[in-house]
C-alpha positions in Angstrom: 6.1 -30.0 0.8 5.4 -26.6 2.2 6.5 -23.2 0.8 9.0 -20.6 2.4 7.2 -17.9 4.5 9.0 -15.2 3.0 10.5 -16.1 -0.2 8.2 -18.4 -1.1 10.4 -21.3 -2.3 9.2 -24.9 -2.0 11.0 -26.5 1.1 10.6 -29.6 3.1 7.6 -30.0 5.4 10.1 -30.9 7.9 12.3 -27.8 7.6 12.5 -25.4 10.4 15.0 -23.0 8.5 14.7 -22.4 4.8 17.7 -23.0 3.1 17.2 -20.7 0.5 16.7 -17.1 2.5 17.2 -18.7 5.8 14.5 -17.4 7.7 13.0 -19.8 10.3 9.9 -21.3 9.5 8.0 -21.6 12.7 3.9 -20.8 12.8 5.0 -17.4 14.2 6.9 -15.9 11.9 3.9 -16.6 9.3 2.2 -13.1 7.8 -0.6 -12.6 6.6 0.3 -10.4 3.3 -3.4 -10.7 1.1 -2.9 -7.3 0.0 -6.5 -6.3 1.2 -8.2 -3.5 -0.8 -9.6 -2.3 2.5 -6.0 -1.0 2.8 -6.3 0.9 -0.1 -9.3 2.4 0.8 -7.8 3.5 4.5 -4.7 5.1 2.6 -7.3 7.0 0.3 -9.4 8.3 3.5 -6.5 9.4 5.3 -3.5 9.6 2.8 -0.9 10.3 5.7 -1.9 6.8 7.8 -1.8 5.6 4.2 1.8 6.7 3.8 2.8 5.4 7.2 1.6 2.2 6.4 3.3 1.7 3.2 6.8 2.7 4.8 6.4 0.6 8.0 5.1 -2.8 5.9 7.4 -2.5 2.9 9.3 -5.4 3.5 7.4 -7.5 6.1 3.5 -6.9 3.7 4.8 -6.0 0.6 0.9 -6.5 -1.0 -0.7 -4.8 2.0 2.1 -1.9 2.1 1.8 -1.6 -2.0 -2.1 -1.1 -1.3 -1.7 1.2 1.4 0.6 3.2 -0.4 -1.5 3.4 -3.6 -4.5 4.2 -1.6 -2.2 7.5 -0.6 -1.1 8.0 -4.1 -4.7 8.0 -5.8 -5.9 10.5 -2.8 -3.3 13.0 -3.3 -3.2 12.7 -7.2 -7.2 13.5 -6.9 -6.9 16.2 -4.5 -4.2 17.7 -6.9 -6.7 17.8 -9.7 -10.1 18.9 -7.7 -7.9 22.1 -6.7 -7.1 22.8 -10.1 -10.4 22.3 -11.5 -11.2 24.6 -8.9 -8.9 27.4 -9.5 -9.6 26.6 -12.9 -13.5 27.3 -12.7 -13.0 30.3 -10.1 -10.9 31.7 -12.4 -13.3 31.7 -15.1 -16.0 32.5 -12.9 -14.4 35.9 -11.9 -13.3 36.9 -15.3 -16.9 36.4 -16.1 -17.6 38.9 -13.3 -15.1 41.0 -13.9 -15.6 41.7 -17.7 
């Protein structure tokens, strides 16, 4: 017995289309999907490739995509918060001045 390449129902070994989905089961259609962190940490570097990824590989890598995407996510969300520490200290710095 072997498992269905993209829905991952159990099918015969001999099976060339799964009944189930119906997607053909040949050695080319397989995808490697691990969901690799190193993803994650490309999408962090460089948020926009990040994005890309996560849109292109949605449905064909849905664990890749998902760790491409939350790469993206946790590099915005950070850069969000490091500017508003940063207007938040500045601010305080030239009231300091200021007063």
């Amino acid at each position: 017995m072997k498992f269905c390449y993209k829905c991952g129902e159990e099918i015969d070994s001999e099976a060339v289309i799964c009944p189930k989905c119906g997607v053909p089961q040949s050695n080319t259609a397989l995808v490697v999907d691990d969901g690799n962190i190193g993803w994650g940490i490309l999408g962090c570097c460089i948020p926009i490739v990040g994005l890309i990824l996560f849109i292109v590989w949605r449905d064909q890598k849905p664990r890749t995509a998902k760790q491409a995407g939350l790469g993206a996510l946790i590099s915005v969300i950070l850069s969000v918060v490091g500017y508003i520490f940063y207007f938040i200290v500045m601010g305080v710095t030239l009231g300091t001045i200021n007063a």
